[in-house]
Residue, then its C-alpha position, 0 to 999 in steps of 0.5 A: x494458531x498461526x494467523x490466515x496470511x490474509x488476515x490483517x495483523x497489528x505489530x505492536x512495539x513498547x518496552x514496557x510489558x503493561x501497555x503491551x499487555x493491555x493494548x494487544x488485549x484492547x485490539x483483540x477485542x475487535x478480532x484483530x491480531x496483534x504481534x507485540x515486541x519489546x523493542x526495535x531489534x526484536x520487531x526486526x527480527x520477527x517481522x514479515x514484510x509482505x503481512x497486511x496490517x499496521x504497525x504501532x510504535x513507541x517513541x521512547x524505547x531502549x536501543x533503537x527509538x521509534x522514529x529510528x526504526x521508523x525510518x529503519x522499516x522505510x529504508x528496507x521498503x517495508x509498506x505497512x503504516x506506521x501509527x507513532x505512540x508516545x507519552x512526551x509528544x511534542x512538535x518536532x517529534x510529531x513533524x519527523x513522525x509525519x516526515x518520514x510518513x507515519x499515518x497517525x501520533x497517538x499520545x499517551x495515555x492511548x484513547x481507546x476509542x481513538x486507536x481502534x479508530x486509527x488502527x481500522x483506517x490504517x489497515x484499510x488503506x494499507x489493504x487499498x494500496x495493496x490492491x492497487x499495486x497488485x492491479x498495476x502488476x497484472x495490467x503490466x503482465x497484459x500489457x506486456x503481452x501486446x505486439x509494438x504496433x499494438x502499443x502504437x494503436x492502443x496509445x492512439x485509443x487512450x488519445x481519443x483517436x478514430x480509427x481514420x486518425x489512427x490509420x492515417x499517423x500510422x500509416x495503416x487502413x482502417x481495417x488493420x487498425x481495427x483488426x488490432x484494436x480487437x486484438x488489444x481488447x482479447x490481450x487485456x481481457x477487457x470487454x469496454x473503453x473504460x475497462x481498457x482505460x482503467x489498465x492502462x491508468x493503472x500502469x501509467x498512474x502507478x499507486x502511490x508510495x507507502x502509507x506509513 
Protein backbone atom coordinates (compact mmCIF):
# COMPACT_ATOMS: atom_id res chain seq x y z
CA UNK A 1 0.00 0.00 0.00
CA UNK A 2 1.36 3.27 -0.99
CA UNK A 3 2.27 5.29 2.18
CA UNK A 4 0.21 8.46 3.25
CA UNK A 5 2.26 11.36 1.79
CA UNK A 6 2.42 12.76 5.36
CA UNK A 7 3.71 9.80 6.89
CA UNK A 8 7.32 9.76 7.58
CA UNK A 9 9.52 7.52 5.58
CA UNK A 10 12.96 5.58 6.17
CA UNK A 11 14.94 5.33 3.05
CA UNK A 12 17.45 2.63 4.06
CA UNK A 13 20.65 2.11 1.60
CA UNK A 14 23.12 -1.42 2.34
CA UNK A 15 24.39 -3.71 -0.24
CA UNK A 16 24.12 -6.61 1.61
CA UNK A 17 20.50 -8.10 1.49
CA UNK A 18 20.70 -9.38 5.54
CA UNK A 19 21.19 -6.20 7.19
CA UNK A 20 18.52 -4.60 4.91
CA UNK A 21 16.22 -7.32 5.67
CA UNK A 22 16.39 -7.18 9.08
CA UNK A 23 16.96 -3.19 9.75
CA UNK A 24 13.57 -2.61 7.57
CA UNK A 25 12.01 -5.23 10.05
CA UNK A 26 13.49 -3.56 12.95
CA UNK A 27 11.97 -0.07 12.25
CA UNK A 28 8.69 -1.49 11.00
CA UNK A 29 8.00 -2.65 14.34
CA UNK A 30 7.76 0.92 15.54
CA UNK A 31 5.24 1.59 12.58
CA UNK A 32 7.76 3.22 10.55
CA UNK A 33 8.06 2.93 6.80
CA UNK A 34 11.06 1.83 5.20
CA UNK A 35 12.14 1.98 1.72
CA UNK A 36 15.42 -0.22 1.14
CA UNK A 37 17.86 -0.05 -1.78
CA UNK A 38 20.79 -1.83 -2.62
CA UNK A 39 23.01 0.64 -3.50
CA UNK A 40 23.32 4.74 -4.25
CA UNK A 41 22.15 4.48 -7.97
CA UNK A 42 19.09 2.81 -7.01
CA UNK A 43 18.13 5.40 -4.02
CA UNK A 44 18.71 7.95 -6.51
CA UNK A 45 16.58 6.54 -8.78
CA UNK A 46 13.72 5.84 -6.34
CA UNK A 47 14.00 8.67 -4.05
CA UNK A 48 11.43 11.52 -3.54
CA UNK A 49 12.61 14.66 -2.36
CA UNK A 50 9.73 16.44 -0.93
CA UNK A 51 8.84 12.62 1.60
CA UNK A 52 9.33 13.19 5.19
CA UNK A 53 11.61 11.25 7.19
CA UNK A 54 15.33 10.30 6.98
CA UNK A 55 17.87 8.50 5.42
CA UNK A 56 20.09 5.58 6.69
CA UNK A 57 23.38 5.13 4.69
CA UNK A 58 26.13 2.62 4.70
CA UNK A 59 29.83 3.61 4.31
CA UNK A 60 31.27 0.98 2.31
CA UNK A 61 29.16 0.04 -0.78
CA UNK A 62 29.68 -0.88 -4.35
CA UNK A 63 29.69 2.08 -7.09
CA UNK A 64 28.92 5.18 -5.06
CA UNK A 65 30.21 5.02 -1.01
CA UNK A 66 27.85 6.55 1.51
CA UNK A 67 29.83 9.88 2.22
CA UNK A 68 29.77 10.15 -1.81
CA UNK A 69 26.09 9.91 -2.11
CA UNK A 70 25.77 11.80 0.98
CA UNK A 71 27.47 14.67 -0.42
CA UNK A 72 25.34 13.70 -4.17
CA UNK A 73 21.73 14.14 -2.20
CA UNK A 74 23.43 17.67 -0.49
CA UNK A 75 24.33 18.71 -4.00
CA UNK A 76 20.93 18.28 -5.44
CA UNK A 77 19.47 20.07 -2.02
CA UNK A 78 17.61 17.07 -0.86
CA UNK A 79 16.69 18.16 2.98
CA UNK A 80 16.15 14.73 4.60
CA UNK A 81 19.01 13.98 7.55
CA UNK A 82 21.29 11.66 6.98
CA UNK A 83 22.22 9.19 9.75
CA UNK A 84 25.87 7.19 8.52
CA UNK A 85 25.88 3.44 9.07
CA UNK A 86 29.31 1.51 8.96
CA UNK A 87 31.40 -1.41 10.29
CA UNK A 88 34.80 0.22 9.95
CA UNK A 89 34.11 3.54 11.43
CA UNK A 90 37.08 5.59 12.27
CA UNK A 91 37.82 9.47 12.81
CA UNK A 92 38.19 10.79 9.63
CA UNK A 93 35.48 9.16 8.23
CA UNK A 94 33.28 10.41 11.12
CA UNK A 95 34.36 14.09 10.86
CA UNK A 96 33.41 14.05 6.92
CA UNK A 97 30.12 12.40 7.83
CA UNK A 98 29.26 15.48 10.29
CA UNK A 99 31.27 17.88 7.38
CA UNK A 100 28.84 17.52 5.18
CA UNK A 101 25.84 17.40 7.95
CA UNK A 102 24.74 13.80 8.73
CA UNK A 103 22.79 14.04 12.31
CA UNK A 104 24.27 10.69 13.46
CA UNK A 105 27.36 7.66 12.70
CA UNK A 106 25.89 4.56 14.07
CA UNK A 107 28.80 1.46 13.83
CA UNK A 108 28.05 -1.88 13.06
CA UNK A 109 26.67 -4.12 14.55
CA UNK A 110 23.76 -1.50 14.70
CA UNK A 111 22.46 -1.21 18.60
CA UNK A 112 18.90 -1.46 18.07
CA UNK A 113 17.83 0.54 20.97
CA UNK A 114 20.48 3.00 19.66
CA UNK A 115 19.03 3.43 15.93
CA UNK A 116 15.18 3.56 16.81
CA UNK A 117 16.21 6.36 19.16
CA UNK A 118 18.32 8.14 16.04
CA UNK A 119 15.91 7.58 13.52
CA UNK A 120 12.76 9.34 15.96
CA UNK A 121 14.76 12.51 16.60
CA UNK A 122 16.05 12.70 12.98
CA UNK A 123 12.44 12.77 11.71
CA UNK A 124 11.16 14.92 14.32
CA UNK A 125 13.63 17.60 13.46
CA UNK A 126 13.45 16.93 9.85
CA UNK A 127 9.15 17.51 10.41
CA UNK A 128 10.50 20.71 12.57
CA UNK A 129 12.38 22.52 10.14
CA UNK A 130 9.73 21.41 7.52
CA UNK A 131 7.27 23.41 9.73
CA UNK A 132 9.22 26.03 9.75
CA UNK A 133 9.96 26.77 6.26
CA UNK A 134 6.37 26.26 5.49
CA UNK A 135 5.55 29.25 8.17
CA UNK A 136 8.58 31.33 6.46
CA UNK A 137 6.59 30.86 2.79
CA UNK A 138 3.18 31.69 4.21
CA UNK A 139 4.37 34.74 6.26
CA UNK A 140 6.32 35.97 3.10
CA UNK A 141 3.02 35.42 1.05
CA UNK A 142 1.27 38.02 3.85
CA UNK A 143 3.77 39.91 3.86
CA UNK A 144 3.94 40.50 0.05
CA UNK A 145 0.58 41.58 0.55
CA UNK A 146 1.39 44.88 2.21
CA UNK A 147 1.77 48.41 0.46
CA UNK A 148 5.48 50.30 0.70
CA UNK A 149 4.31 52.51 3.25
CA UNK A 150 2.91 49.83 5.23
CA UNK A 151 6.41 47.91 5.25
CA UNK A 152 7.85 51.84 6.54
CA UNK A 153 5.42 51.36 9.74
CA UNK A 154 5.29 47.86 10.29
CA UNK A 155 9.41 47.91 10.42
CA UNK A 156 8.78 51.07 12.88
CA UNK A 157 6.43 48.65 14.96
CA UNK A 158 9.28 45.61 15.09
CA UNK A 159 11.56 48.70 16.33
CA UNK A 160 9.44 49.44 19.24
CA UNK A 161 8.30 52.85 17.64
CA UNK A 162 5.01 54.73 18.90
CA UNK A 163 2.95 56.09 16.66
CA UNK A 164 4.06 59.64 17.54
CA UNK A 165 7.75 58.34 16.73
CA UNK A 166 6.48 56.85 13.56
CA UNK A 167 4.44 59.69 12.35
CA UNK A 168 7.32 62.15 12.94
CA UNK A 169 10.28 59.94 10.66
CA UNK A 170 7.66 59.55 8.25
CA UNK A 171 6.49 62.04 7.96
CA UNK A 172 2.78 61.32 8.59
CA UNK A 173 -0.13 62.13 11.56
CA UNK A 174 -0.52 59.74 13.89
CA UNK A 175 -4.07 58.89 12.80
CA UNK A 176 -2.85 57.62 9.27
CA UNK A 177 0.02 55.58 11.17
CA UNK A 178 -2.66 54.16 12.93
CA UNK A 179 -4.86 53.58 10.03
CA UNK A 180 -2.05 51.68 8.55
CA UNK A 181 -1.17 49.63 11.43
CA UNK A 182 -4.72 48.14 11.33
CA UNK A 183 -4.15 47.46 7.89
CA UNK A 184 -0.89 45.52 8.65
CA UNK A 185 -2.46 43.78 11.50
CA UNK A 186 -5.96 42.65 8.78
CA UNK A 187 -2.96 41.71 5.97
CA UNK A 188 -0.98 39.19 8.24
CA UNK A 189 -3.95 37.76 9.70
CA UNK A 190 -2.79 38.56 13.22
CA UNK A 191 -4.62 39.45 16.06
CA UNK A 192 -1.32 40.69 18.60
CA UNK A 193 2.13 42.28 18.79
CA UNK A 194 3.47 39.15 19.28
CA UNK A 195 1.48 37.36 16.58
CA UNK A 196 2.92 39.94 14.29
CA UNK A 197 6.35 39.67 15.75
CA UNK A 198 6.47 35.91 15.17
CA UNK A 199 5.77 36.52 11.06
CA UNK A 200 7.84 38.71 10.57
CA UNK A 201 10.86 36.63 12.63
CA UNK A 202 9.87 34.03 10.43
CA UNK A 203 10.74 35.77 7.47
CA UNK A 204 13.76 37.92 8.44
CA UNK A 205 15.45 34.76 10.80
CA UNK A 206 14.76 32.19 7.84
CA UNK A 207 15.14 28.20 9.25
CA UNK A 208 17.79 26.75 9.20
CA UNK A 209 19.73 24.77 6.66
CA UNK A 210 19.10 20.98 6.06
CA UNK A 211 19.73 18.49 8.93
CA UNK A 212 21.45 16.16 7.36
Amino acid sequence: MTPDRREPTVYLVDDDAAVRDALAFLLGTVGLHVRAFPDGPALLHGLDPGDLGCLLLDIRMPHVSGLQLQAELRARGVDLPVVIMTGHGNVDLCRRAFQQGAVDFLEKPIDETALLETVQRAIHAHLRQRERLAASADARAHLARLTEREREVLQGLMNGQTGKQSARQLGISVRTVETHRASIFEKLEVASLAELMRTYLNVTEPPEGPPG
